[in-house]
N, C-alpha and C positions, 0 to 999 in steps of 0.2 A: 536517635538515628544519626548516625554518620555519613554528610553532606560530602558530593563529590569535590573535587577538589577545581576550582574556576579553572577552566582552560577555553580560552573565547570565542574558537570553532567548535565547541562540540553544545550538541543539541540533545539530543538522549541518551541518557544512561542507567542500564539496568544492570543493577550487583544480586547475583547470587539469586537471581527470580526459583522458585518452586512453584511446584503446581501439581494438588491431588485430586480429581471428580471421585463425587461417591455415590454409584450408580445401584440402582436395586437399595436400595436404603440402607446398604454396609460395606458393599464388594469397592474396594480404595483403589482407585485407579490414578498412579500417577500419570503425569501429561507430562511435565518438564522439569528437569531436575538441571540446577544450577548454571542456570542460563546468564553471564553476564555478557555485556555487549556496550561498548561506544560508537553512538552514531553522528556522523559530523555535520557542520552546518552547511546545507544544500549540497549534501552528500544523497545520491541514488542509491541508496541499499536495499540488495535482493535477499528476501530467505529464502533459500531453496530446500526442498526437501519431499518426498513423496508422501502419498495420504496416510493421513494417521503418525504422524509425527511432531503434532505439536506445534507445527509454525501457526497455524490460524490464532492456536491459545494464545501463544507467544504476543503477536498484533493485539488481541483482545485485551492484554493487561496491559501495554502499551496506550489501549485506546481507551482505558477505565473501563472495560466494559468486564472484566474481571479482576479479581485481587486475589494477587500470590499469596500461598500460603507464609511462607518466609521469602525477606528479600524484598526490593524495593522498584520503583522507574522514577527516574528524574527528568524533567524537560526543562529546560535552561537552568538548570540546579535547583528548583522548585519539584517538592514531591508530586507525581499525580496522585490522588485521591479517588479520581472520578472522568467519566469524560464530560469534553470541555472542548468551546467552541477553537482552541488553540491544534486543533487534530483534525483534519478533515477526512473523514471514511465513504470509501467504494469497496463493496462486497460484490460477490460474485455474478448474486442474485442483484437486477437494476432496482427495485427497491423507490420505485418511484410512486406519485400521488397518482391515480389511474386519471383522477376528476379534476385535473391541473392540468392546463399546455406547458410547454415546455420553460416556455416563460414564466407560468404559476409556480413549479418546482424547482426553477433555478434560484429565484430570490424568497425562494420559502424561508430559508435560515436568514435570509436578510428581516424580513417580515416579521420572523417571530423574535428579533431581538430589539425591534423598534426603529429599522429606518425606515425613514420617509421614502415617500413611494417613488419619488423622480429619482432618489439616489439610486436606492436599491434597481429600479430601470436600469440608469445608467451601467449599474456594476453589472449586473446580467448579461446584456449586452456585448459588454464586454468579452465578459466570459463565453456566450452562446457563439460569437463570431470566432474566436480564438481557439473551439473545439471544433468548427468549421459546419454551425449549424444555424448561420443566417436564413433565414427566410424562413425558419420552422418553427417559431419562434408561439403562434397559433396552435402545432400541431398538439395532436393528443398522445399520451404513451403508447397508443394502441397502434396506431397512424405513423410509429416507426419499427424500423429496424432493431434487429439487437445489438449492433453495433451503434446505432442513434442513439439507443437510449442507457447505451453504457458510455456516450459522452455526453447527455443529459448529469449523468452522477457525476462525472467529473467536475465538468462545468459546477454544477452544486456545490460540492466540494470548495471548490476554487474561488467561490464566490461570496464564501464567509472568511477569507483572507487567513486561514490556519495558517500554522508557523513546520506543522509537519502536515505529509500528504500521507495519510497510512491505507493501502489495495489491498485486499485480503483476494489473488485469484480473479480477479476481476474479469478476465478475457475466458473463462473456463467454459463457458457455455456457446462459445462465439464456435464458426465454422475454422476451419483452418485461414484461407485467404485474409475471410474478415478482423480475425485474429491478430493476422500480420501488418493488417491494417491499422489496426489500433495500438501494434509494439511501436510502429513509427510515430504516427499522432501520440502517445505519450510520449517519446523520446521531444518531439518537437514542442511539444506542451512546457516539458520542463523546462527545457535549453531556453525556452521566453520570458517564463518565469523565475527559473530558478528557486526552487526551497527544497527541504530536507522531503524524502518519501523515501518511505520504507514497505516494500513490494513486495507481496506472497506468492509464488507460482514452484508451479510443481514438471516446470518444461526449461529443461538445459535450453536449449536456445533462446527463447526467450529472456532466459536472467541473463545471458551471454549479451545481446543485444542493447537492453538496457541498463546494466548496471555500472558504477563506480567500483563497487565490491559486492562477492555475493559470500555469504554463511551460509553453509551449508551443514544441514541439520541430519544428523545420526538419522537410518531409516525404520526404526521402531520406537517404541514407547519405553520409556520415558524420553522426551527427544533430549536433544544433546546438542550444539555444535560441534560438529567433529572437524572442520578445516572452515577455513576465510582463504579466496580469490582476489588478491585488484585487478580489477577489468581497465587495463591502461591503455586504450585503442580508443583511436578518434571517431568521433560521431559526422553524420550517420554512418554507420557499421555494416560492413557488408559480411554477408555470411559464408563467402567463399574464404575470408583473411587469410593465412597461413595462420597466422599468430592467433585468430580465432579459434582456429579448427583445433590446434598443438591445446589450447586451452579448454576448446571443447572434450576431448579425446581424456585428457587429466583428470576434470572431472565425473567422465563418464569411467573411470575405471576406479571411482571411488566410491560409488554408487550406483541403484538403476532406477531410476528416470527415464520418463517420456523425454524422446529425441525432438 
């Protein structure tokens, strides 16, 4: 395998990714056809693209949780194999322990790799105040919100100290309001933190919002990059910009997308 070549910003790199499902026991469905991509370090990158086009797979071999058929992903020039506590995942779905407070599934991943109890505390903590859920800390999955307990995943996320943040969609099930709720709290999440995330959403404004740069994915099957955006507007970003809007308008006439 031919190893990317060092460059000391960049954080993922996938050459030449494919990808076939084979559904009904023969019928070959491609997903993504020669996907390459450099993602830089603590760089915000959006995939955009509308359903059924391959961004979710796309994350998924990024996160080991699927393997290309040909072609490779690299995270600090090290192949991935498999996933690995260096990836932190939020799916759509909140995906939490139902029998856990918020506090039992935020340092679950701390737990199951053997920290000690008062660190793992501490680091929770940490993370639970920072997604702006002090005092919930007792509560149960049930006992929030869905916007709670899609910064329950976060937090989680955040709290096994990954080197990439990979959201597959994560706000999709959210109302609109609550939604825009949490485009800001991650926007403000990152800026404190600072690491590489690479973000799935299928809504122009939101990638507008949050991104560094967005790729934007061909709208059918087998997906494709068809164009890359840098999003060169300062944060927090308001959605009236000019420069926003000229940018929103560009990409909607390259695509159709939810507004």
């Amino acid at each position: 395998m031919n190893t990317p070549s060092s460059e000391p910003q960049l954080k993922i790199y996938c050459e030449d990714i494919n990808k076939t499902f084979i559904q009904k026991g023969h019928m070959e469905v491609p997903v993504i056809r020669n996907i390459s991509l450099e993602v830089e370090e603590n760089e915000f990158l959006v995939v955009l693209g509308p359903g059924q086009c391959g961004k979710s797979t796309l994350l998924r071999i990024i996160a080991g949780l699927e393997t290309p058929d040909t072609g490779y992903v690299a995270l600090d020039g090290f192949p991935v194999t498999g996933p690995g506590p260096d990836r932190g995942l939020v799916f759509q779905g909140y995906m939490l322990f139902a029998w856990n407070t918020v506090m039992g599934n935020v340092e679950m991943g701390l737990k199951l790799r053997g920290v000690p109890k008062q660190e793992r505390r501490a680091v929770a903590h940490h993370y639970i105040r920072l997604v702006g859920l002090e005092g919930f800390e007792n509560h149960y999955p049930h006992q929030l919100s869905g916007g709670m307990k899609q910064r329950v995943g976060i937090a989680r996320a955040y709290a096994n100290s990954p080197k990439v943040m990979l959201l597959d969609e994560p706000f999709g099930q959210l109302d609109a309001q609550t939604r825009m709720f949490m485009q800001h709290e991650t926007s403000r999440i990152w800026e404190h933190e600072k690491r590489t995330v690479i973000f799935v959403t299928n809504n122009i404004d939101e990638a507008l919002f949050l991104a560094d740069r967005i790729v934007l994915m061909e709208g059918k099957l087998p997906g494709r990059i068809k164009k890359e955006y840098i999003v060169n507007l300062p944060r927090p970003r308001d959605h009236e910009n000019p420069d926003l809007l000229e940018l929103r308008a560009l990409i909607t006439s390259e695509t159709e997308l939810v507004l």
